[in-house]
C-alpha positions in Angstrom: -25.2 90.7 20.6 -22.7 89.9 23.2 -20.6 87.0 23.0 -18.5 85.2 25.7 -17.0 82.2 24.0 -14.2 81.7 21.9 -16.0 79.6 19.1 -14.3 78.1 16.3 -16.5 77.2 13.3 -14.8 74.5 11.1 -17.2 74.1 8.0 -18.5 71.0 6.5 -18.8 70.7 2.7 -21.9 68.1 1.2 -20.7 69.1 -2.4 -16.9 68.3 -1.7 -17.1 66.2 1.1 -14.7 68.5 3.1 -15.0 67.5 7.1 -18.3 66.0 6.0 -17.2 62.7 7.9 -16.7 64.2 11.3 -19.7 66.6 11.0 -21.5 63.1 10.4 -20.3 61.7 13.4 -21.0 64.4 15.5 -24.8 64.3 14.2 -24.8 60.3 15.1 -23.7 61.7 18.6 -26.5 64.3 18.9 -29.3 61.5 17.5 -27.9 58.8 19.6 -28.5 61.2 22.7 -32.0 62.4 21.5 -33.6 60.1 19.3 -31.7 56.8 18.5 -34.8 55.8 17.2 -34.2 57.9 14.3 -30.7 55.9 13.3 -32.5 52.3 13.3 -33.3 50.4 10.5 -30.3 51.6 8.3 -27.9 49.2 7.4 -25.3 52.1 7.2 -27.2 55.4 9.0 -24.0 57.1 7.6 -24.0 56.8 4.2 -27.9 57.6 4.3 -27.2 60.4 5.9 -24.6 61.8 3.7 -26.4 60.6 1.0 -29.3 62.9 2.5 -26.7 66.1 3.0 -25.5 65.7 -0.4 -29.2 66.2 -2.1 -29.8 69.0 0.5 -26.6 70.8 -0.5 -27.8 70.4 -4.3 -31.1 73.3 -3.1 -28.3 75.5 -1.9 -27.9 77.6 0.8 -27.2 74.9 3.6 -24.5 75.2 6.3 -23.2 72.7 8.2 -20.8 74.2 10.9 -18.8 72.3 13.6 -18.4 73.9 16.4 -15.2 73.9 18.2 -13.9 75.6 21.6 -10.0 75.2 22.5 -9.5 72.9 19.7 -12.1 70.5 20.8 -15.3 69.7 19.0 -18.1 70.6 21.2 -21.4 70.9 18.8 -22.2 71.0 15.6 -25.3 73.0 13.6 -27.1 72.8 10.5 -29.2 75.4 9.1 -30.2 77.1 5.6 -32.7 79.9 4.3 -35.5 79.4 2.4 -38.1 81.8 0.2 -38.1 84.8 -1.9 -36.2 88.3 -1.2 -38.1 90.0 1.6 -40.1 87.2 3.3 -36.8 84.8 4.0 -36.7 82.2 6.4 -34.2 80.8 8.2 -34.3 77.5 9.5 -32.3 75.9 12.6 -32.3 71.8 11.6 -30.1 70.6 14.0 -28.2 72.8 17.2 -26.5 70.6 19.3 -24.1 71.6 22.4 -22.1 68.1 23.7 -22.9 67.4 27.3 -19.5 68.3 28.2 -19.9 71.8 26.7 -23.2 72.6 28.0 -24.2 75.5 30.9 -21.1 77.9 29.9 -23.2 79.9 26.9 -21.4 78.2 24.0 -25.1 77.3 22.7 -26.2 81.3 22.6 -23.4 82.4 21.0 -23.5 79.3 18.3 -27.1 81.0 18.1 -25.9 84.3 17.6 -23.6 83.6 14.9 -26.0 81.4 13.3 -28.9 84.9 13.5 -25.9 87.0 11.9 -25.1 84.2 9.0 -29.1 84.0 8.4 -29.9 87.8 9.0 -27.3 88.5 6.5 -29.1 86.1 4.3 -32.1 88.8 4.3 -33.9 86.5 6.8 -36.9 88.0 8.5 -38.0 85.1 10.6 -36.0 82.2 12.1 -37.4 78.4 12.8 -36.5 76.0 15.1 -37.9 73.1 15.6 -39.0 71.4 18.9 -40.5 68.4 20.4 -42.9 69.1 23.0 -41.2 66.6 25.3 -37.7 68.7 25.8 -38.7 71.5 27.9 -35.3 72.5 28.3 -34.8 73.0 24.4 -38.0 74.9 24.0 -36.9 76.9 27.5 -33.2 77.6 25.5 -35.2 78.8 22.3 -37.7 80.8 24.1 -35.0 82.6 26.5 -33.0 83.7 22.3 -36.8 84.9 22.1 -38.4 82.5 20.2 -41.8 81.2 20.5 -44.6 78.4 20.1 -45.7 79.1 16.7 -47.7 76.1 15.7 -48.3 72.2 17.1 -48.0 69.3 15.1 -49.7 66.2 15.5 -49.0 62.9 14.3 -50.5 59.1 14.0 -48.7 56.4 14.3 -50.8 54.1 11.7 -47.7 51.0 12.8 -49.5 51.1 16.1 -52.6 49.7 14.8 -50.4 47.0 13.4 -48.5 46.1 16.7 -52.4 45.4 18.6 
């Protein structure tokens, strides 16, 4: 595992609130690139989320890292492990490189210290998940080694209401 990047990893805290706020903003940046759907119809998309991170901290085992490089915040991630001793997985929620950052390796060696944190956890597998739309996400994934494990579907039943 060779690394090329200085990366400093500033944690966030649900439990104690400790750089929680900027780890928040950060994750409004990385929606409000990739899905701003996804921050509509909150009155505060905030405090919902915080209020979300602070229930998720409760199952344990969540980190929520900001990454920084020369002092600057370029990315943040979120991952935890999940399932018994022998058969854990480790799940990649959000992985997010600002645009500013991007192209000089910062997101592989995030990865990389994220494998080490989860292998250490007695992970055996890792998830990340991927909409089939972002062909340069699942490219990323599938260069770490990663692949297309399952497809899911959905139905939108509020399109049947908009006809």
């Amino acid at each position: 595992m060779k690394t090329t990047n200085k990366l400093d990893v500033t944690k966030a805290d649900a439990s104690t609130g400790e750089n929680l706020d900027e780890f928040i903003k950060l994750t409004e940046e990385y929606f409000r690139e990739n899905w701003p759907e996804n921050l509509e119809g909150h009155t505060d998309w905030r405090a919902h989320y915080k209020s979300w991170l602070k229930t998720r901290a409760k199952e344990g085992g969540r980190r929520l890292w900001i990454i920084k490089v020369g002092g600057k915040s370029a990315g943040l991630a979120n991952f935890y492990s999940s399932g018994p001793e022998g058969a854990r997985v480790g799940h990649i929620s959000e992985f997010y490189v600002k645009p500013d950052f991007r192209r000089r390796g910062i997101g592989r060696d995030l990865f990389y210290l994220i494998r080490h944190e989860l292998e250490t956890d007695g992970c055996r597998i890792l998830k990340s998940e991927v909409q089939p739309d972002e062909p340069g996400r699942i490219s990323f994934w599938e260069e770490l080694g990663f692949e297309v494990v399952k497809v899911q579907m959905a139905l939108n039943l509020a399109a049947d209401e908009e006809e």
